[in-house]
Structures are given as structure tokens and as C-alpha cells.
Steps between C-alpha positions, in 0.01 A plus 500: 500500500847384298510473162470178382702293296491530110218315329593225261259531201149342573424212268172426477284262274564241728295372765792370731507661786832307673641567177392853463648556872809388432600687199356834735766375734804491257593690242727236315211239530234739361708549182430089488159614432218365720385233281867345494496502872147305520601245271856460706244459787339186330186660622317471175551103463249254698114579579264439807147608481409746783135459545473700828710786317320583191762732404813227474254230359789390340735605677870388551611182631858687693423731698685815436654503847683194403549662138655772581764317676569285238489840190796619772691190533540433097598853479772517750330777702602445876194580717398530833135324672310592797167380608318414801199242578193605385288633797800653650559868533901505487548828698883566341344485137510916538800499577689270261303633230671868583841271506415355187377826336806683595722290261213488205190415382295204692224231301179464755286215412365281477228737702101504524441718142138533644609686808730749379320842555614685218298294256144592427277219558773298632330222703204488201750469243796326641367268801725219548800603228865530541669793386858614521602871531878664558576716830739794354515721845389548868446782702277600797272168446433569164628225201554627171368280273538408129209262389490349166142551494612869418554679792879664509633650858192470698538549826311296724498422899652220602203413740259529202707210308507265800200309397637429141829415612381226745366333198225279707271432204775381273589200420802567325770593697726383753335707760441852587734817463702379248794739387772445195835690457691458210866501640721448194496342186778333303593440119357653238132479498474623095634160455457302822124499399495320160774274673250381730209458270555086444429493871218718534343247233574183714373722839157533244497111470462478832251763600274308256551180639442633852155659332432142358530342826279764722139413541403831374755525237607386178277438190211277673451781728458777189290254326280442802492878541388525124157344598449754789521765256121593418453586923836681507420731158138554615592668873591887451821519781631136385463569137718840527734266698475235240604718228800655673636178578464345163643812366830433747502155372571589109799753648661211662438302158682757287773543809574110487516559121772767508714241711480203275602758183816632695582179703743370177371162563481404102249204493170438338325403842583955563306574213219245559480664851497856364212415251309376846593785667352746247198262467430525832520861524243500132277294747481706813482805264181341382398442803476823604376679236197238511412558872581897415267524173247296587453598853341150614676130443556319184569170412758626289700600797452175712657359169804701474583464872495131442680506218791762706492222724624236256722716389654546844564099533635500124754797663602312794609232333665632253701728754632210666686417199641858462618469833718229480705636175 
């Protein structure tokens, strides 16, 4: 098989898949680092409670399909899309990816995480999560892969990815086989970045008034989470879950953090919203360490959930204002 293309340095520490792929898939974005490139996203901003995915219980109100777009767009990065409807097998998918791959590297996802086949445990682990990889080469069937999960130049048959690419138990996602080229970019991203940061705030504002406005979303859905905690902390598989996804919550905290403290908006209402933003994170950090200690519920917990949840509607508001200076 060809030699692939070089490897941009892996970033990890972050739990941002969409983000993680793109900075695999371009060198000059990688040296963004990933966590720039999630924030640029507005991934981190707005909250919906996934109770039939115990790992995204609070999950992300954009989905990163959408997000990933909209990282590109600020940026200047001109980008190609394909995508078919899901539940349709798009028989020149093969093909275009070779025409694809033959110019450079090629973002897959969002795809089924729980049916790639590389993974071990995939469909225990994984059922029903989007994931988002980068296509380097193709030859004789086989893909070679990079994975942000960790796995570098893996070859894999295309047949074998099939069922992750169709993406049927997703719902994120425009459809199924979705591919991403990066064609060009323009300007200087060093400085096109911080340019752009005002906007990324006002983008923010209105992830969390989207969040607000969803039935499962916002802070009256956290707060009515907060009194399902004792069943959720007492099952083995959801408590595991539980854990991981209030440990993904205080990363998106700190993330939303770092934007406020480089977006040069010089207010009062920033540094009321930082002090949320690192009480919320003190909160969820509690949180955890309560279910993870103690091993069984705690009152405690329930409390500081609620009390994360106030502090959500204290953010919202208060972003609103940022995002009209």
C-alpha cells in the first residue's frame, strides 16, 4: 500500500472528535490546536439532556455536522460536502472517495462509532454515537485510516466500514456516507482566528438560546435531570456513562472559558460569565468525584446538579448581553 500522507501532530486531551478530525486532516488547522477549533465550532455552548444516550447526558445542543461547517466558514477554509439519504447505499461513494483521496486527505463522519470493526467492544461501548475519522489513502478495497481515538494508518476494508458510514442509528447527521475535503483556505489563519472570536461569542448566544427553547434542553431540563440522579448513579453501565459525560461537560466549561478570556470583549458581564463558567465546572467536578467516591447516590450530588443548573440560566442570560457588544 502507498505511503500515506504526513501526520499532523495528534492533540489529545480533548474529547472532540469533529474537532480532533479536522486538525488530522490539515496541518495548518492542527497548529490551531484542537481545543481552538471546538470552541470555533460553538460546539461547547447550549445543552440537551440525552436520556436514551447515557454517554452525551448532556450533550451538545449543535450537532457537530452543522459545527463543523460553521468552524470552516469563520475560518475561510473552502470545503467540499457529500452525503446521501440515510438508508441508501450510494454505489459511486468508492469511487469518489479514490477521487477525493487522490488530491488529499478526506473527513468521514459523521459514521456509526459502534460499528466500526477496529474498535474492541464497539457496539457495547459505542451503540448509537457519532464519530468522525480522516480517509488518508485507497488501494485494493482497503481505507487507510487515521482515528482520533488513536489509531494512525490503519488499513481497513472498505466493505467492513459500510455499516458505520451509513450512519442509520445516528441522529446527527445529514445522512449517511458523509465525506469532507478541505479545498483551499484563504488569509492568514494565525490571525484570521482571534479576528473572528466576537462572532464565535454571538454564534454561543445562540446555541444557548436554541438549548433554552428545546424540550429537552436548557436549564429546566438539567434541573429535572438532577432529580433522576439517585437511579442513574445506582445502575453499573449508566453510572460509567454518567461519569464520562459529566466529565465532557466541565471540558466544554473550561473551553467556553478560554473564549471569553481571548474574545477582547472588555466588559464586566465577560468576567461575571467566566466566574460561572469555572463554577460550573467546580460543580460537575463535584459531581463526579461524589458518584466516583462514594460508589452509590448522594444528596450532595442531586444538589450540585441543581445548583449547575442555575448556573446555566444565570449564563444564558448573561451571554445575551455579551453578544450584542
Amino acid at each position: 500500500m502507498a505511503k500515506g500522507l504526513p501526520l499532523p501532530p495528534y492533540a489529545g486531551a480533548v474529547t472532540s472528535c469533529h474537532a480532533q478530525a479536522l486538525a488530522l486532516a490539515e496541518p495548518r488547522l492542527a497548529a490551531l490546536h484542537v481545543a481552538w477549533l471546538d470552541i470555533l465550532s460553538t460546539v461547547p455552548a447550549g445543552i440537551v439532556v440525552r436520556r436514551a444516550r447515557p454517554m452525551r447526558l448532556l450533550d451538545c445542543v449543535l450537532d457537530p455536522d452543522l459545527a463543523l461547517d460553521r468552524a470552516l466558514e469563520l475560518l475561510g477554509v473552502r470545503h467540499e460536502l457529500r452525503f446521501c439519504q440515510r438508508g441508501e447505499d450510494q454505489d459511486g461513494t468508492l469511487a469518489l472517495l479514490g477521487d477525493w483521496l487522490a488530491q488529499g486527505p478526506v473527513m468521514l463522519g459523521p459514521l456509526s462509532m459502534g460499528r466500526l470493526p477496529y474498535l474492541p467492544n464497539a457496539q457495547l461501548l459505542y451503540e448509537g454515537m457519532d464519530h468522525y475519522l480522516v480517509a488518508r489513502g485507497l488501494q485494493d478495497g482497503l481505507v487507510l485510516v487515521d482515528d482520533p481515538e488513536g489509531y494512525f494508518e490503519l488499513p481497513v476494508r472498505y466493505e467492513a466500514l459500510l455499516p458505520a458510514l451509513r450512519a442509520q442509528d445516528l441522529p446527527e447527521g445529514r445522512g449517511g456516507f458523509t465525506m469532507r475535503r478541505i479545498i483551499g483556505i484563504e488569509g492568514n489563519l494565525v490571525q484570521s482566528w482571534r479576528d473572528c472570536l466576537p462572532e464565535v461569542v454571538r454564534l454561543c448566544a445562540a446555541n444557548l438560546r436554541l438549548a433554552a427553547a428545546c424540550p429537552d434542553g436548557g436549564p429546566a431540563a438539567i434541573r429535572t435531570l438532577a432529580t433522576d440522579l439517585p437511579k442513574l448513579s445506582r445502575l453499573g453501565e449508566s453510572r460509567a456513562k454518567l461519569l464520562y459525560g459529566l466529565e465532557r461537560r466541565v471540558e466544554k466549561c473550561l473551553l467556553l472559558s478560554m473564549l471569553l478570556s481571548e474574545a477582547g470583549l472588555e466588559t464586566s458581564r465577560t468576567a461575571k460569565a467566566i466566574s460561572l463558567l469555572n463554577r460550573q465546572s467546580r460543580l460537575l467536578s463535584e459531581t463526579f468525584a461524589i458518584i466516583w467516591k462514594q460508589g452509590e447516590f448522594s444528596t450532595w450530588a442531586t444538589a450540585r446538579l441543581a445548583a449547575f443548573a442555575d448556573a446555566e440560566e444565570r449564563l444564558s442570560s448573561t451571554w445575551q448581553h455579551l453578544a450584542i457588544l
